[in-house]
C-alpha positions in Angstrom: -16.9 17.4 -19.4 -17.9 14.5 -16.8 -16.0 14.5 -13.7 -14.0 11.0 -13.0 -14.6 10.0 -9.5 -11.0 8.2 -8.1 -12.9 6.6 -5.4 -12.6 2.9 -4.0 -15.0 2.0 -6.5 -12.8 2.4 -10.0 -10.3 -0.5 -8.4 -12.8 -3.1 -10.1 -13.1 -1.1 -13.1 -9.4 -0.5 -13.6 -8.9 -4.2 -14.7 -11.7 -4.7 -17.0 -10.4 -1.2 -18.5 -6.9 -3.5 -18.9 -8.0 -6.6 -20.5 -10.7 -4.3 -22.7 -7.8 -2.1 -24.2 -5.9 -5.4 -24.7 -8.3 -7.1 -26.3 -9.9 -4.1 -28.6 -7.6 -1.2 -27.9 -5.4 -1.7 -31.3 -8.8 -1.8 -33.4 -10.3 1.2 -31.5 -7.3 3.9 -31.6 -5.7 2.6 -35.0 -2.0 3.2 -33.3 -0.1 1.2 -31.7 2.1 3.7 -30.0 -1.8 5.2 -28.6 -2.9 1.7 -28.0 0.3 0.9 -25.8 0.4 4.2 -24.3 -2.8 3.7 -23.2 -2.1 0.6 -21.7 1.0 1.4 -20.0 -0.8 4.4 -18.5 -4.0 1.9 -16.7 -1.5 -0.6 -15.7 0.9 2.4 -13.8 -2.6 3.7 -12.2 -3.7 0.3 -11.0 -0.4 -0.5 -9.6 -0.3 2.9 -7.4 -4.0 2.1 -6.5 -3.3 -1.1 -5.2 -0.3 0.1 -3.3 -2.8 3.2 -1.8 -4.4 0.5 -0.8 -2.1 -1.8 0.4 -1.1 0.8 2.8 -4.3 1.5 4.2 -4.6 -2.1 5.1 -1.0 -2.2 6.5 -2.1 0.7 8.5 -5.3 -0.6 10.2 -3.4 -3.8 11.0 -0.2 -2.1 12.4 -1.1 1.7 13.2 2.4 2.1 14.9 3.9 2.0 11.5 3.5 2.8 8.1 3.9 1.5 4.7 7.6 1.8 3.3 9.0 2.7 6.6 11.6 0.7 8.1 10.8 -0.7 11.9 12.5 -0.4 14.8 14.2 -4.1 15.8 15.9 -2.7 18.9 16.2 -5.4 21.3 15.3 -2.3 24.1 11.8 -2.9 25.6 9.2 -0.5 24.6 7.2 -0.8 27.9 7.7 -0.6 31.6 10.0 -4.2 32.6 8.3 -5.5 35.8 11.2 -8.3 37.7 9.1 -11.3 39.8 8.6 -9.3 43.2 6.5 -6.6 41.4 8.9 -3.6 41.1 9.9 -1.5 38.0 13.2 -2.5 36.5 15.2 0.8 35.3 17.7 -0.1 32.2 20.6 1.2 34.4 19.6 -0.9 37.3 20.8 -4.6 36.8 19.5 -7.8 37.7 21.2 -9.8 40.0 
């Protein structure tokens, strides 16, 4: 049985597979509940393809976060707060 390879490559192929089986699928499997069956299985594999792949992309922009995750909107710095003479500002220390 040949081996079917779910590598970056098959994301081009998964469409053509689409529009193929919509095209000729009816006329090749002689069911319609086969022919849509089929086709609602590619369509569900490209759409969790392209969201594999959406999250790689979302991570190499952002790798603080990650896809699906909610972020932190804290208005609390995330870094060292430096005041205008050059010393570290400590959150229980105020400004004046």
């Amino acid at each position: 049985m040949p081996q079917i390879i779910w590598s970056g490559q098959t994301g081009c192929l998964l469409p053509l597979l689409i529009i193929l089986n919509l095209l000729f699928g009816r006329a090749v499997f002689n069911s319609t509940y086969l022919w849509l069956g089929i086709e609602a299985a590619l369509i569900l594999i490209f759409i969790i393809k392209m969201r594999i792949f959406m999250r790689k992309i979302l991570q190499q922009l952002n790798p603080g976060s990650s896809f699906g995750q909610s972020h932190d909107r804290s208005n609390k710095p995330h870094g060292k707060v430096i005041d205008v003479e050059g010393e570290v500002v400590e959150d229980k220390k105020k400004l004046e």
